[in-house]
N, C-alpha and C positions, 0 to 999 in steps of 0.2 A: 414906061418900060425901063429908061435907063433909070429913075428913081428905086424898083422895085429889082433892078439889078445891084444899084451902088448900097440898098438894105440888106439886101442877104449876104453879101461880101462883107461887109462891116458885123452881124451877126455870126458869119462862120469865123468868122478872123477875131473877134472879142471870144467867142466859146471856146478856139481852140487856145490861144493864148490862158485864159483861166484854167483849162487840164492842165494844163505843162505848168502853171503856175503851183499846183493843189501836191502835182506829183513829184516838185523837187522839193517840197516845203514837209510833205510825207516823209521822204527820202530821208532828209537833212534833219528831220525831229528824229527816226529811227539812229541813224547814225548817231546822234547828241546823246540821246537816254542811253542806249545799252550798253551796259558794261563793257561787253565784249569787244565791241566797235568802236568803245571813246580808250582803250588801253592799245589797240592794233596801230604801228602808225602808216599802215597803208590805209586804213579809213581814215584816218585822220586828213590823209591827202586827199581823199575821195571828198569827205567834207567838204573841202574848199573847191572842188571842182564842181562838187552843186552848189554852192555861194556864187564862185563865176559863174554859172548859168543862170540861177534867181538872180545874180544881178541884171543879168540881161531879159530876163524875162516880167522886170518889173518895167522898162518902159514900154514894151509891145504890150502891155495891158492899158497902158494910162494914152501909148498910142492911138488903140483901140476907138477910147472917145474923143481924139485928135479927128480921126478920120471920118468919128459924125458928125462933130462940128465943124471940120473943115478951119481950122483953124489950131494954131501953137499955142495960142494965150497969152505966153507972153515968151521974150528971148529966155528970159534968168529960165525958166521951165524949162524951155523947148532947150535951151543949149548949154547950161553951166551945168543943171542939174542933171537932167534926162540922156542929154547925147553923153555927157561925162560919164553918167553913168553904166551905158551898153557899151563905150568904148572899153574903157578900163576893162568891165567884165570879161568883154574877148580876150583882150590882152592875158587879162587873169588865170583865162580857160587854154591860151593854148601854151602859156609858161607853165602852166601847173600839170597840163598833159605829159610835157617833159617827164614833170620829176616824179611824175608817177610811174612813168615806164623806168627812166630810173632806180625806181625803188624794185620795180621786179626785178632787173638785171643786178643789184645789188647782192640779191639773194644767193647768185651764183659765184659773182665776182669775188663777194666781200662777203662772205658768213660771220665773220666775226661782227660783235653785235658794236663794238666801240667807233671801227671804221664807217660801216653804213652809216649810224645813229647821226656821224656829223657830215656825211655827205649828204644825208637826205635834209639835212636841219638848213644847211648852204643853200640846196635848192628853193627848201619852200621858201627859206629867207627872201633869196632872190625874186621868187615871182610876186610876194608881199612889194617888194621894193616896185617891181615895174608899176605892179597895179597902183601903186600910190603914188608913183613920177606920171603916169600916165591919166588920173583922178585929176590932179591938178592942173597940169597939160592944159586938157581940155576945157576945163572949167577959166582958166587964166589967162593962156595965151593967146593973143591974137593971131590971126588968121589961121585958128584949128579949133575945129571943134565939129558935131554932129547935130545934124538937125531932120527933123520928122520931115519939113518943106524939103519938096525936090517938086519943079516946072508948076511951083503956085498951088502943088497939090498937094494932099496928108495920107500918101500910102508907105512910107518908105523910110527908113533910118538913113543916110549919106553923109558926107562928110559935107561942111559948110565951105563955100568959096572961099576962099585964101594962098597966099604965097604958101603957105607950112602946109596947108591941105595937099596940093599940087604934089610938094616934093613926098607926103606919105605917100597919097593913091597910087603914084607912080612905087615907089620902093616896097608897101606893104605886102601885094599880093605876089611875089618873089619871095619877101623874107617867111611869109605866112607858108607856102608848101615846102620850103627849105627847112623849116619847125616840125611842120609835120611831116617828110619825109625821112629826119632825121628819127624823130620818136616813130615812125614805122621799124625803120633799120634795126632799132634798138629792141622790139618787139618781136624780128627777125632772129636778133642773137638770142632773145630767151627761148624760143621755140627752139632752136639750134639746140642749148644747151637740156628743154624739157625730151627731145627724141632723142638725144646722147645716154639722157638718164631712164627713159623708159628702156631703152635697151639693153643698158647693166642692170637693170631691177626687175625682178618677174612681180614684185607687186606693185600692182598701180595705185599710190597711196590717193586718197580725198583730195590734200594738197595739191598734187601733180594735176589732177582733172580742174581746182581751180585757177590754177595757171592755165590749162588750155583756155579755159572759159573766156579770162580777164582776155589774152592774147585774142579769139573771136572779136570781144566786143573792140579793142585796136584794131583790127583789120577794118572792119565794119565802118568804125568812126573815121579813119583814114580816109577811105577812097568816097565818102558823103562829103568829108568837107574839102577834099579838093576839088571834085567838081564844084563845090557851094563856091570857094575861092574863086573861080575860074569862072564861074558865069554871074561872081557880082563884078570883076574888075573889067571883064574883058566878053561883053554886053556885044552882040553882033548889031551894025549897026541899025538893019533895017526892024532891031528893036526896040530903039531907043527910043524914050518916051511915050513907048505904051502905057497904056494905067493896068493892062494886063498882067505886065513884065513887074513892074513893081510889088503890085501885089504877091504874085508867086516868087518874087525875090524876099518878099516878109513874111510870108509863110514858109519859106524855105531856112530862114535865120530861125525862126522858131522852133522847127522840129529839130535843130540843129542843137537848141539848147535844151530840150528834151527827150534827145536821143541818148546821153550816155545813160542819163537817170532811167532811162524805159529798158535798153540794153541789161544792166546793171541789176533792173528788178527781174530780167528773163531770167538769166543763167543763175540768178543766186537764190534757192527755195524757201533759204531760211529767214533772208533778209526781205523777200518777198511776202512769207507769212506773216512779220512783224509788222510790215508797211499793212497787208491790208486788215489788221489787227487793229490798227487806226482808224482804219476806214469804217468799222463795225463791220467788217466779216465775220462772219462765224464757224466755226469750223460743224460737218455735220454731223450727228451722233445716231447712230440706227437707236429707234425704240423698240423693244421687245413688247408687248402686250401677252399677258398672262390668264388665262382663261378658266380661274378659279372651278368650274364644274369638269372641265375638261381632267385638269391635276385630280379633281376627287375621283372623277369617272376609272380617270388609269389608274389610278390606287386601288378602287375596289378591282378590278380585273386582273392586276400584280395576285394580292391577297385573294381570289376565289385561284387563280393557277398554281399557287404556292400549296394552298390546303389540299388542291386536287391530285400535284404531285407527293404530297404527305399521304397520303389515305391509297393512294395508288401504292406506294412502297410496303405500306404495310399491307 
């Protein structure tokens, strides 16, 4: 029974990891090809916020077969390559959520295109920088880094024992809703400033409803990853070390980095059609079918009522 319980936990947790994989990889091809989206540079930021999540969503797949075999393989995988690489990502995803929200609140601040153009270039700079102080971090420094092992078992991403470990766990999940508390606030001022502008304008442009939209899916992403924060640092004790808890702790990281991209395909119709335009969607076409005796039948009955009203006049 526990065998045919620990197989279908390992099959739902590999299946759902490969969606989330398939649909930022959709995402982030639509975003790259289209004109429209590789010129905007709020997709541009968007871009990279599905890179931070594909980054993180490529070790919960390679985890996946950690957790059949019960085993790392080896440290350089389990910990330079793999934990370096889901750390960094988060780092990536919530510097970059910043300067996303950023870049909406720009719109109102700073309409001039010269000021934005280099406050948004600053940010993305900046979360380039962390993600790759934080890349090597992990990958180099002693006593920090991530690894799949937590209590001998393979359900779970954690950070590895160390002095450097110690001083993040403790400071990360503070500075983490202080990040996103802030980028709510900021989300806060745009809405403030889109019902100031609905107000003075009796037309509600396309524009304005995709600011509502983007603002939805910040709320949304908000208040999911503070709870996610909240209940990976600060685990009630009579939870600890369940093999339960971990799992819905990796399942929960995962919708976490498939939640803007699924958000993202809701609200936007157009960006949506393109995505499943990859997928072989097809859009659906009514067929008319045409009933060749039918057209001749109403022809002769046009032409005998035509004649009938001719011959009647005369």
């Amino acid at each position: 029974m526990l065998i045919f319980y620990r197989s279908r936990q390992n099959l739902l947790t590999i299946s759902t990891r490969t969606d989330v994989k398939k649909k930022l990889r959709n995402l982030i091809y639509v975003l790259t090809i289209d004109k429209d989206y590789k010129r905007h540079y709020t997709y541009r930021i968007m871009r990279i916020l599905c890179f931070a999540n594909l980054l993180q969503s490529i070790p919960f797949l390679v985890g996946g077969v950690m957790t059949i075999a019960q085993s790392n393989f080896s440290d350089a995988l389990d910990r330079q390559a793999l934990g370096s690489m889901i750390a960094s990502g988060w780092y990536l995803y919530i510097c970059t959520s910043v300067t996303l929200a950023v870049d909406r609140l720009l719109i109102f601040v700073f309409p001039r295109a010269t000021y934005s153009s280099m406050i948004r270039t600053a940010f993305v700079a900046l979360s380039i920088f962390v993600w790759l102080i934080t890349l090597v971090g992990m990958s180099f420094l002693p006593g920090l880094g991530y690894t799949y092992e937590c209590d001998g078992e393979y359900y779970f991403w954690s950070y590895t024992l160390g002095s450097v470990s110690e001083v993040v766990v403790t400071l990360e999940p503070y500075c983490d809703m202080c990040v996103f508390s802030i980028t709510f606030c900021i989300y806060l001022i745009v809405c403030r400033y889109l019902i100031k502008l609905k107000r003075s304008s009796t037309d509600q442009s396309t524009s304005l409803k995709a600011e509502f939209r983007i603002l939805i899916v910040a709320v949304c992403a908000f208040f999911y990853e503070i709870v996610f924060v909240i209940w990976s640092f600060w685990i009630p004790l009579y939870l600890l070390g369940l093999r339960f808890m971990y799992i819905y702790l990796n399942v929960t990281w995962m919708v976490e980095c498939g939640m803007f991209a699924s958000l993202t395909l809701i609200i936007n119709a157009i960006l949506r059609r393109k995505v499943f335009r990859i997928w072989g969607a097809k859009k659906k076409t009514k067929v008319v079918s045409i009933n060749g005796q039918s057209v001749f039948q109403s022809a002769v009955n046009k032409q005998k009522a035509t004649t009938a009203f001719t011959l009647k006049e005369e």
